[in-house]
N, C-alpha and C positions, 0 to 999 in steps of 0.2 A: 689925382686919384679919381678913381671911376666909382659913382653913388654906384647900387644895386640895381636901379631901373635903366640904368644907361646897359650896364651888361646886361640884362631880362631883355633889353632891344636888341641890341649885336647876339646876342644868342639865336632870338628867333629869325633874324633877319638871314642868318646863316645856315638855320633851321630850312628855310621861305628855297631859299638859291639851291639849296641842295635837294630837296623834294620835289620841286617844279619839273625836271627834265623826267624823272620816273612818271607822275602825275599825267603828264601831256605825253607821254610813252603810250600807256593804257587806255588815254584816250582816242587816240592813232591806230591804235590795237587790241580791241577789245577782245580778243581770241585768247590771249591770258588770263584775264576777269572769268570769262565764258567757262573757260578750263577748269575752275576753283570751281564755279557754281556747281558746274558738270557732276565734281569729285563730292558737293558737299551734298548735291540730291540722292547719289546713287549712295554714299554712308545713312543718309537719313531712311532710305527706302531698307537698306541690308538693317537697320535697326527695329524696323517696323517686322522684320520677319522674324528678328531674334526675337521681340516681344511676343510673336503669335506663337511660336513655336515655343518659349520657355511656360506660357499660357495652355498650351496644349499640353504641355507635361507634367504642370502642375493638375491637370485634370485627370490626366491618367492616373496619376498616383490618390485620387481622388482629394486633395488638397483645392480648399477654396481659393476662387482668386484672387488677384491684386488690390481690386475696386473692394472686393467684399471684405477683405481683410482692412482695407483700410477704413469703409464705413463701421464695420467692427470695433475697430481701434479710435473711433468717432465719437461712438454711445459709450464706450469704456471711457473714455476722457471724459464727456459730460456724465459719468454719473461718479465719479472720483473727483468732480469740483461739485456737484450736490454733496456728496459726502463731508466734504471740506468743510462747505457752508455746515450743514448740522453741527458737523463738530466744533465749528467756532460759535457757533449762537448760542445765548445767554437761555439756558435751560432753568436756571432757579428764578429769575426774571418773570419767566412768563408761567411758570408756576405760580410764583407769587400774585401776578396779577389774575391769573384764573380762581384762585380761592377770594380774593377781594371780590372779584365783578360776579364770580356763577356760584361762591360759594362751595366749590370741590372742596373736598379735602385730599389730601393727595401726603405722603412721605417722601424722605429721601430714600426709601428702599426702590421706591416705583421709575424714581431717574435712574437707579443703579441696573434695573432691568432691562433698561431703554438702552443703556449704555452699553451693555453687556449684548445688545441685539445688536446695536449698530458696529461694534467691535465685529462683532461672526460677520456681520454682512458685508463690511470691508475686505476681511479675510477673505469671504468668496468671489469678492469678485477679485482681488489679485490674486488670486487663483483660477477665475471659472475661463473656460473659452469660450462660452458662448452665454447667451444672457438670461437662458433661462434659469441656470439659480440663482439671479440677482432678482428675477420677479419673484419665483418662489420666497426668496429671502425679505423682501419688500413685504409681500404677505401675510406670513408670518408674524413678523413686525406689527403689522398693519390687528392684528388679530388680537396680537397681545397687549396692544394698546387698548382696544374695546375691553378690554376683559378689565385690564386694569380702571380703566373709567367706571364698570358697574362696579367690581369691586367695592372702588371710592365710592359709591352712592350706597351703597350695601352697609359699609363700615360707617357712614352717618346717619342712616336710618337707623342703625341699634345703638351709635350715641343719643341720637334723640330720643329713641326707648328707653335704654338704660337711665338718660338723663333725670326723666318724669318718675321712674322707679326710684329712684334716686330723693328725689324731691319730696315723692310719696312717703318712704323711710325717717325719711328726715325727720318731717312736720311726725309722724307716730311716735316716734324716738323722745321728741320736744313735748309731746301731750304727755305721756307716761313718768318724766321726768317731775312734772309740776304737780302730780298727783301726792300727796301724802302716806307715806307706807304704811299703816297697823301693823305694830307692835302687840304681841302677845304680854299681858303684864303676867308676872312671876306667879301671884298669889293667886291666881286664877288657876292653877293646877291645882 
């Protein structure tokens, strides 16, 4: 019985004897080789015309072309994996650490904003064809985010007012308590 490598040898061997005579053909003859090159230069050249010319007609019809579409389709990709990243990043996280370290105050309504922006801004851009309403939309964003930060600084400066109001009330409230009320006696009418 024949292991597997003994037939993998008598295969090629047989492979070897039968390829050799075509091999040492082409090299006696190189006019056949020549022939192929010949046929595969003048398809590569008749290809380079259909590019210019399907090039040319996408210009006619004033259609951007190939490269621009494709660096197009570049910047849409990279800003559809920013997109990705926001969406996966731990938003309550770094909220939680901005009121720790700076003090903000910030709600959950102010992420639901955020959220609700970057929803539209996705939208637009599988939608937009070109990139100017992804910056507009960026923008926007970018705007609404300021606003919400004074906001927050807005909303703790009247807790710290109202706080001391507060305090002030209090401590009044506590004096007037320990006061003794007069009573009118009866017989005094």
């Amino acid at each position: 019985m024949m292991t597997w490598s003994e037939l993998s040898e008598q295969y090629f061997q047989w492979w070897q004897d039968a390829s050799t005579p075509y091999l040492d053909l082409c090299k006696v003859q190189p006019n056949f080789l020549q022939g192929w090159g010949g046929l595969l230069d003048q398809s590569l050249q008749f290809k380079k015309m259909a590019d210019q010319v399907m090039d040319e007609m996408w210009h006619n019809f004033r259609l951007p072309s190939r490269e621009e579409v494709t660096q197009l389709h570049e910047r849409l990709n990279r800003l559809e994996s920013l997109l990705v990243e926001l969406q996966q990043r731990d938003w309550a996280e770094e909220v939680d650490s901005r009121i720790m370290k700076k003090g903000k105050v910030a709600s959950p309504g102010d992420l639901k904003s955020l959220q609700k922006s970057l929803n539209e801004l996705e939208k637009r851009i599988a939608e937009a064809s070109e990139l100017g309403l992804v910056k507009r939309s960026v923008t926007q964003v970018g705007t609404k985010l300021d606003t919400l930060a004074e906001e927050a600084e807005r909303i703790k400066k009247m807790l710290a007012q109202s706080g001391s109001k507060l305090d002030a009330l209090s401590a009044t409230s506590k004096q007037t308590a320990k006061k003794p009320v007069k009573r009118a006696s009866a017989g005094a009418k």
